[in-house]
C-alpha positions in Angstrom: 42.8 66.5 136.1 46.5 65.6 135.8 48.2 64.7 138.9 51.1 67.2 138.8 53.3 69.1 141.4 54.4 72.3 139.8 52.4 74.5 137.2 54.0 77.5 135.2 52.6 79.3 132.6 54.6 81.5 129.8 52.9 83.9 127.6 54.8 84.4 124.0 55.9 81.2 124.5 56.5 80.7 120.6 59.5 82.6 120.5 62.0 84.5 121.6 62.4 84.6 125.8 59.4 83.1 126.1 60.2 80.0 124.6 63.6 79.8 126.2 61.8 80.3 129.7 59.3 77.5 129.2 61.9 75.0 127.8 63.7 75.8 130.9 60.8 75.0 132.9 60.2 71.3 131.3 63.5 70.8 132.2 63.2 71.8 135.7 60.7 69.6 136.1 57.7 71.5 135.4 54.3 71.2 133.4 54.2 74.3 131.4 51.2 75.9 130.2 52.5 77.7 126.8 50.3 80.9 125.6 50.7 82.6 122.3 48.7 84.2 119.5 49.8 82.2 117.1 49.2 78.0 117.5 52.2 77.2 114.9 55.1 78.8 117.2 53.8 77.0 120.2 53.7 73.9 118.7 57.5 74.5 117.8 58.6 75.0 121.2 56.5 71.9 122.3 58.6 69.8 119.7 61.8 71.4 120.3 61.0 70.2 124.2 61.1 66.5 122.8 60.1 63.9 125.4 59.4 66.8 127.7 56.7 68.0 125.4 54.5 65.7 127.1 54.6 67.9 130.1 53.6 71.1 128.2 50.1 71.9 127.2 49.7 74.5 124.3 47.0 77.0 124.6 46.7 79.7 121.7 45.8 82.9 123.8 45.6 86.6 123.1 46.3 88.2 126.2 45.0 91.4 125.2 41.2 90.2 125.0 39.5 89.4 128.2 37.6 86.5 127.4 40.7 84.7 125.8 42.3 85.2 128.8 39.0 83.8 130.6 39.3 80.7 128.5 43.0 80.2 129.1 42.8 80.3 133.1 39.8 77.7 132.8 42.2 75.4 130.7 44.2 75.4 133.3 42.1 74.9 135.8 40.2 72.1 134.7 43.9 70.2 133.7 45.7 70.7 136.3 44.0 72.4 138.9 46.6 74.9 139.8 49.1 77.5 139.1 52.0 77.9 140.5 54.3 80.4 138.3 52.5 83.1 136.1 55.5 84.2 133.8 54.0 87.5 132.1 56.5 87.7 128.9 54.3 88.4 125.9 55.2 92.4 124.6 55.8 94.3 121.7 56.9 97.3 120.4 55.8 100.3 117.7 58.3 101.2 115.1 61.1 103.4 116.3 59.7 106.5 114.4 59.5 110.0 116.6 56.8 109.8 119.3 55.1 112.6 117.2 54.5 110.7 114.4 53.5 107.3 116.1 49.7 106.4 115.2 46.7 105.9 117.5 46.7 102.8 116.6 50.4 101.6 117.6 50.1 102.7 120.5 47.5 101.2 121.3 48.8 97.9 120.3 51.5 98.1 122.4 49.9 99.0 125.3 47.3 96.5 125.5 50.2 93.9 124.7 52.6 95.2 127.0 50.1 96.4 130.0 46.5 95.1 129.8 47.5 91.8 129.0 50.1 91.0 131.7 47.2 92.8 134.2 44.2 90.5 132.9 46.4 87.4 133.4 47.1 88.7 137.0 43.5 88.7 137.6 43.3 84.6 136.2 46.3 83.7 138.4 44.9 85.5 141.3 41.6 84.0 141.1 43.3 80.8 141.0 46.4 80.9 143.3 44.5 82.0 146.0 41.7 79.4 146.2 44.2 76.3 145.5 45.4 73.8 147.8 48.1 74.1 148.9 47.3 78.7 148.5 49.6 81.1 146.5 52.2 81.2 143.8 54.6 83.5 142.0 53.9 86.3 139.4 57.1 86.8 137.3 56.8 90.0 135.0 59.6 90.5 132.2 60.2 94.6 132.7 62.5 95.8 130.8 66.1 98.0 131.5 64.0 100.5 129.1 61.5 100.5 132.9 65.0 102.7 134.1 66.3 104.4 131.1 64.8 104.6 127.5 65.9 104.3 124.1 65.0 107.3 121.3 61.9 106.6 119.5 60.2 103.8 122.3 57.8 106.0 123.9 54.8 103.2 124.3 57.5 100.5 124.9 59.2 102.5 127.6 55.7 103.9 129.2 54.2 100.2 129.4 57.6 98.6 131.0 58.0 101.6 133.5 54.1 101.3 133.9 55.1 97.3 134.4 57.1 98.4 137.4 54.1 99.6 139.2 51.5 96.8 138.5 54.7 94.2 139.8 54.7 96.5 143.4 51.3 96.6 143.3 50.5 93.0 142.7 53.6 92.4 145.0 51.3 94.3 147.8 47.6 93.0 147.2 49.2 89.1 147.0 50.4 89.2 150.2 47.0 88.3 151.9 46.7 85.3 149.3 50.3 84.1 149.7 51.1 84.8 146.4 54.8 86.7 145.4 55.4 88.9 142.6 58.9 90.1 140.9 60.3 91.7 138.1 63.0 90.8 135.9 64.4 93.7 134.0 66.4 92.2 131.0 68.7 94.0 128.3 69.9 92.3 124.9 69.0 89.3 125.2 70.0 87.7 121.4 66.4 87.0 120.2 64.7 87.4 116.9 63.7 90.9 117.7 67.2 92.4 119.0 69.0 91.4 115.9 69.0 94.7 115.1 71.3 95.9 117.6 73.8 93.7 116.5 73.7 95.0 113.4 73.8 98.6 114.6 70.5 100.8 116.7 70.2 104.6 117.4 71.8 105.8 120.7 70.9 108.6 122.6 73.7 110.9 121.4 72.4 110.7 117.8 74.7 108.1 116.3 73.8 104.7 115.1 76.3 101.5 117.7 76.0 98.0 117.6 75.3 96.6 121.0 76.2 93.3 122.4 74.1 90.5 123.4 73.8 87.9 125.8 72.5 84.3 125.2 68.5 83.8 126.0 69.7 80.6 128.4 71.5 83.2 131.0 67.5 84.8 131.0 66.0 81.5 131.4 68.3 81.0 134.5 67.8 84.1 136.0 63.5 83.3 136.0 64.4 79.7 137.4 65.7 81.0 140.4 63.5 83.7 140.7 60.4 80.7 140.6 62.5 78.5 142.6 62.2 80.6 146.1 60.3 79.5 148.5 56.8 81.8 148.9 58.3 83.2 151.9 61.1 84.9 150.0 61.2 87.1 146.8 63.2 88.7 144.4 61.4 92.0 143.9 63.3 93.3 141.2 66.3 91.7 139.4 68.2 93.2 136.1 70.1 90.9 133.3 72.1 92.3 130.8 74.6 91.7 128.2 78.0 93.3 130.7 79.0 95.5 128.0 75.8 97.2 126.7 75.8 100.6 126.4 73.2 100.4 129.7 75.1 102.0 132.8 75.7 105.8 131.9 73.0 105.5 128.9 72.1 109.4 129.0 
């Protein structure tokens, strides 16, 4: 078992968010548990972190099956014997097609993504936050503005981050007793892989196709430091990050 102070652990840490969060946390000092489905992407953001890739443990995950999940919580307990930041990022999305012609299937994927997956690793960190020494921890859940206000064509994305919202007061209720915190971080545009296409140009409510702007994925990173850097005592329940000139406030 490593002799450590500070545990986090990212899921979809290959990419996007994800891997800006958890280079953020090896630079604040943190070891960093990084979960993905895929074991190439990790291994990027490990060597991207340099030097501070020695701090970061790689564990290809699927956090929609149950016993992955298993396996990933009993890495981490038998490395570093604790967890003290669960940062629940991995999500997708179905095509933007009308809701009426979405598959089964799609939605399906997105939902156990977007929903089962973020509750099963709840479970893990609960199990383990509340029987460490010193007791507790943080839960950090990426929402999404689209948990306030969706876009055409996103009904399973919209229903799991609005369906996100109530598993973060939830958790933020039944962790009380175990000292553990939990908080949501609602983010719009940030410029990853996936929101390239609303710089090129993405359907609006009123029918007509704008490009929106972006912020940088380092302002999101930020923004999940501080949240994780609260003492247990205080929490930031909710907290929205957006690109300032998105087409967000009035959307609708």
């Amino acid at each position: 078992m490593v002799d450590i102070k500070k545990v986090a652990l990212v899921t979809g840490a290959g990419t996007g968010i994800g891997k800006g969060v958890a280079l953020a946390f090896l630079r604040a000092g943190y070891c960093v548990v990084l979960a993905g489905r895929r074991a190439d992407p990790l291994a990027m953001t490990v060597r991207e972190a340099g030097s501070l890739g020695s701090q970061a443990l790689a564990v290809p995950t699927d956090v929609r099956d149950p016993l992955s999940v298993r396996a990933l919580f009993e890495r981490i307990r038998q490395t570093f014997g604790r967890l003290d930041v669960l940062f629940n990022n991995a999500g997708t999305a179905a095509p933007s097609i009308p809701l009426e012609d979405l598959t089964y299937e799609q939605w399906r994927t997105v939902v156990d993504t977007n929903l089962t997956g973020p509750f099963l690793c709840t479970q893990g960190a609960f199990a383990l936050m509340k029987t460490q020494t010193p007791r507790g921890g943080r839960i950090i859940n990426n929402g999404s503005i689209s948990a306030h206000a969706p876009r055409p064509n996103s009904a399973p994305y919209t229903a799991t981050k609005h369906a996100i919202t109530g598993l973060t007061r939830s958790t933020a209720l039944d962790g009380r007793k175990y000292d553990i915190a939990c908080g949501q971080i609602d983010i719009g545009n940030a410029a990853t892989e996936l929101t390239a296409i609303m710089r090129e140009g993405i359907l609006q409510a009123y029918g007509g196709v704008a490009a929106e702007p972006a912020m940088d994925v380092e302002d999101v990173a930020r923004s999940v430091l501080y949240m994780a850097s609260l003492p247990l005592e205080a929490n930031v329940l909710f907290m929205t990050v957006m690109a300032t000139k998105m087409p967000f406030v009035g959307r609708g």
